[in-house]
N, C-alpha and C positions, 0 to 999 in steps of 0.2 A: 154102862149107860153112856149115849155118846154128850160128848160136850155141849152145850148149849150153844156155842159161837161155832161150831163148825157147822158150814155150809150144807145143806141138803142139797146133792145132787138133781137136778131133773132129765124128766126123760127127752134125747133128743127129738127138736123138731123133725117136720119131714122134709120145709126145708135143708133143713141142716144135713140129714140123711142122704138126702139126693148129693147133696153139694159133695159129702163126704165121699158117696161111694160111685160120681163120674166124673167128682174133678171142677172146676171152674170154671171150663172150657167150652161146657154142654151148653151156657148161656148164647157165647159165640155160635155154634153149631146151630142150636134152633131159630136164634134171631136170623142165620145169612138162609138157611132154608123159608123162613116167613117172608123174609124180605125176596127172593127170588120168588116166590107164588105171587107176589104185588109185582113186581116189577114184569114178569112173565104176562098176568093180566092188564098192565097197562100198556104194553107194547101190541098185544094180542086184539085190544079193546082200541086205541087209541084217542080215549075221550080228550075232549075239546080241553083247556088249559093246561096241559101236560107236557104241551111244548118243548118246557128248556129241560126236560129229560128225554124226553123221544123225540129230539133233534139230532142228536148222539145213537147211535148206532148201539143195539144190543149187546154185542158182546163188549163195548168200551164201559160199560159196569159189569161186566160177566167176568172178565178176566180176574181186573183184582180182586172179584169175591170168590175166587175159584182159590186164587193162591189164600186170601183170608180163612175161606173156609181149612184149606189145608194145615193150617196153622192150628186150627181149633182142634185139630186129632191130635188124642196122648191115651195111654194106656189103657185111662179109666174112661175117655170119651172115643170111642171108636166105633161105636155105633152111629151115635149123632153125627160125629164128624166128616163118617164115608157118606152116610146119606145127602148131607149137605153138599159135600161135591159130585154126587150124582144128579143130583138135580141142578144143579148148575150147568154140568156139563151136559145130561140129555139135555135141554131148553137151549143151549146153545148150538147143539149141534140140528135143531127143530126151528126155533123162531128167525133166527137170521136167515138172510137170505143164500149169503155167501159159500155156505158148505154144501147145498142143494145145485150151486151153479159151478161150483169149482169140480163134485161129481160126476155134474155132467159134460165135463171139459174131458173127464177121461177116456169119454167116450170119443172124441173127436179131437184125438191128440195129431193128427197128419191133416192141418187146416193147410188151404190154399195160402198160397201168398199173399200177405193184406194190400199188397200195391195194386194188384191184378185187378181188375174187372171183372166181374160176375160174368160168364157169358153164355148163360140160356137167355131161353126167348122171353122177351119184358122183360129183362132184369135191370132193377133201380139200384143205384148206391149211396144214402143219404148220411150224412156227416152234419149231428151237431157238436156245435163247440162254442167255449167260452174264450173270447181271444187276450182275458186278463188284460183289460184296459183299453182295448181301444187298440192294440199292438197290429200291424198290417201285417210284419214278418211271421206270426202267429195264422193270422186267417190263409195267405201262401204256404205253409206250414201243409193245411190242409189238403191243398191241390195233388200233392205227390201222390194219396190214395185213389184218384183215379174217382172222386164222385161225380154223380148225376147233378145230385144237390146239396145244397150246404145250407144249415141254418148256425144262421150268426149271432153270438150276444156279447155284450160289451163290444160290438164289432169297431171296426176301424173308422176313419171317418167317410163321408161319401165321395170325397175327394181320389183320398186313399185306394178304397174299394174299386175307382172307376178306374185308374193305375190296372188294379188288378183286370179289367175285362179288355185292357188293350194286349195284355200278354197271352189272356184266353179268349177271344174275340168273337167266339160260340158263344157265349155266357153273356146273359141279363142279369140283372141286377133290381132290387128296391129295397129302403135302407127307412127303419122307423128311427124313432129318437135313440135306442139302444138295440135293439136285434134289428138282424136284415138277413135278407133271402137271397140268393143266387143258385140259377139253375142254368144247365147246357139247354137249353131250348130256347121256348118263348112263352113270355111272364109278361103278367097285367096285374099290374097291383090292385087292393081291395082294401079302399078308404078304412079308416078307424079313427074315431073322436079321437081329437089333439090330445085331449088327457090323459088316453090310454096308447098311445104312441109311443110310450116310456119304456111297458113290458112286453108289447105284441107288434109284430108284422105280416100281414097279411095276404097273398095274393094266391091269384089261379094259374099255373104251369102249364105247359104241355112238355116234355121232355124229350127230347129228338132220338132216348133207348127206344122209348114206346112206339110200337106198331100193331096197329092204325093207332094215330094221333088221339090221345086224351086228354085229357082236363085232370089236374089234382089239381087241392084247395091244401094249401102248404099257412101252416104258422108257427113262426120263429117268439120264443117266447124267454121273458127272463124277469121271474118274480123277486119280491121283495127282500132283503136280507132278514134272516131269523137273528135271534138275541143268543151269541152263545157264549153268554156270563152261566161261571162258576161256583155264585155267592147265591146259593137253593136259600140258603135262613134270608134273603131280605127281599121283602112284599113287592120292593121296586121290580125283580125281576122277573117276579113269576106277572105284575102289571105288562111292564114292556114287551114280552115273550106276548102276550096277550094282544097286544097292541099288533104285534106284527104279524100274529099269526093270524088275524082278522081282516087285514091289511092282503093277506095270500088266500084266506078265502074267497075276497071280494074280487080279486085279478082272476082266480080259475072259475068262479062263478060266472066274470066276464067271455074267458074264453067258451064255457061250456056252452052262454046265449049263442055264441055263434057256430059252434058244432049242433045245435040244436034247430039254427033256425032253415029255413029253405035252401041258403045259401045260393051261387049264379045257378047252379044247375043241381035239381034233388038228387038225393043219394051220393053225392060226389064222391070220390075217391079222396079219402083226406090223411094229412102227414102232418102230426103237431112233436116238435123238438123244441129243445130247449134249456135251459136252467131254472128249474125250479125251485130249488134251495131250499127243497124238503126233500126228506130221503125217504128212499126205495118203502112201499109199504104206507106211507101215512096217509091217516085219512081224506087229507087232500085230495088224495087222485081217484076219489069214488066218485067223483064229479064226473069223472071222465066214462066209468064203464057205463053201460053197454056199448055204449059207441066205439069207442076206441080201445084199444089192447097195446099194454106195455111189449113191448118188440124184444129187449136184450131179458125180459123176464120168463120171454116165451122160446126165444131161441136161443140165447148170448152164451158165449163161453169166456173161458180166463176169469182174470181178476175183476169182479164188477163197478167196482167204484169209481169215481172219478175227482174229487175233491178231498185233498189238496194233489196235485201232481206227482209229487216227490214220495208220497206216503198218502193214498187216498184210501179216507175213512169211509166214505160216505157216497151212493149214488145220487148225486141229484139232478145229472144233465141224462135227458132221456130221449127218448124215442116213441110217439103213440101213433098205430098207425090202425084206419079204418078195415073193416072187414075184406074189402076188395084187395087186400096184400097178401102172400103169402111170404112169413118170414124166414128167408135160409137162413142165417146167422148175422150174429152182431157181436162185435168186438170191442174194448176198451184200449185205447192207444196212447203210452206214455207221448208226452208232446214236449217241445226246446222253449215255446216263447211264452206257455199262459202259464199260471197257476191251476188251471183244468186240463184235464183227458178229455179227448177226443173222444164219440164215440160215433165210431163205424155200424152201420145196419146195413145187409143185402136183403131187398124184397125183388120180388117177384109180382109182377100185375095180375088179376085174374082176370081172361078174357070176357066176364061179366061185367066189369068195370064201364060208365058211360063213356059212348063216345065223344069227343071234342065234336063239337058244327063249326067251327073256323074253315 
């Protein structure tokens, strides 16, 4: 008869069973698989305060949970643990944009020279760029590629810029409180309330590639800066992220009034560049479709980002250009004076395009 003070075994839980027979590891394994369907959903969805994560580019939390995940494989979790970095890695190699655009770079690995000139008939060559403060040797910087047009942000000052149209002497110029426009033709600027002179500049082109003479409606744009604090656990960030990211609605809400409204002439041929300071994909830029079409998303090859220079995470200087384009290609180009890439777009006019009456 067993002793009275010895212990009666019980039967293992099922916690416990599971724990025993894949290990400790299976917690990690399913948590980075849960957490990749949210994060995959909220990149996919991009609901409104979600900001100071989908400011940040998909794979810059893909990565370390790729290697996390890997961590979590051991003998007894190798089921959970392969799953997990499969999902990770298909969702990576699917929601960014980068691996879909770097694909298609293999297809047209023998590009013309970026300095050259497009030269079929209509052919435009539009350059935005951020010239990182205000820098004049940055915005000259861009002349070497041979554009039609440039739109400018943080541009240099008016001073500066008009420096620059004594050395290119074709070239107009109009210059708002931070972006400006210069084009080889002839440009009429197009008034905008004092307040909003900050992020937009406005005017109507005729481009002296174009034959017969046309009208485009160009706008140089550079919206608000996003919050890109690290500190997710405090309320202040996910508030300021808010704050700004309302701040960038209310700037593309503005620009859309004016892609919407009659403008000089209906249907105009239109070219909106800029700095947006939201990246490739976010909900922002639904403001923009039907009307306009992202250009380096529809043709662009190479590396697509352009922010920071040195190591660009993130595309947020783009290119939208109106139905009447057609886009050969768009490049991203390392640059010596900003903290932004360049980026290069070649369109094509479509002889459906209004004619100028000048």
């Amino acid at each position: 008869m067993p002793d009275s003070n010895t212990p009666i075994s019980q039967p293992p839980t099922h916690a416990h069973t599971a724990h025993t027979k894949h290990g400790p590891r299976i917690y990690l394994s399913i948590g980075s698989a849960f957490v990749c369907v949210v994060l995959t959903l909220v990149y996919v969805i991009r609901p409104l305060g979600a900001d100071p994560i989908t400011i940040w580019p998909f794979w810059f939390w893909a990565l370390p949970a790729i290697a996390l995940s890997a961590f979590g494989i051991s003998r007894r979790n190798l089921t959970w643990g392969i799953v997990a970095i499969v999902m990770w890695t298909a969702v990576v190699a699917i929601v960014p944009e980068e691996p879909a655009i770097l694909l298609r770079s293999l297809a047209h690995r023998n590009l013309p020279d970026i300095h050259r000139h497009p030269t079929g008939p209509n052919s435009l060559r539009v350059i935005t760029f951020n010239c990182g403060g205000g820098i004049a040797m940055a915005a000259a910087e861009a002349f070497q590629y041979n554009p039609d047009i440039l739109l400018l942000q943080e541009a240099p000052p008016e001073t500066e810029l008009r420096k620059l149209m004594e050395i290119w002497p074709r070239w107009q110029m109009t210059a708002a409180l931070d972006p400006a426009i210069l084009v080889r033709g002839q440009l009429t600027p197009v008034g905008a309330p004092h307040e909003k002179q900050c992020f937009v500049c406005l005017a109507t082109v005729t481009p002296e590639c174009i034959s017969p003479p046309t009208q485009i409606l160009l706008l140089s744009t550079r919206f608000f800066l996003p919050e890109l604090r690290m500190d997710f656990w405090r309320p202040e960030t996910w508030r300021a992220a808010a704050g700004t990211q309302t701040i960038r609605e209310e700037q593309m809400a503005d620009i859309a009034a004016v892609l919407a409204d009659q403008r000089p002439i209906p249907g105009m041929a239109t070219i909106l560049g800029g700095d947006f300071n939201a990246p490739a994909g976010d909900a922002l830029f639904d403001h923009l479709r039907p009307t306009l079409r992202d250009a380096f998303a529809e043709a662009g090859t190479g590396w697509p980002n352009t922010i920071i220079n040195s190591a660009p995470m993130a595309r947020i200087d783009q290119v939208w250009v109106s139905a009447h384009f057609t886009v050969d290609g768009a490049r991203v180009v390392k640059t010596i004076n900003s903290d932004h890439r360049m980026v290069i777009v070649d369109l094509t006019l479509n002889p459906s395009a209004p004619q100028s009456t000048q």
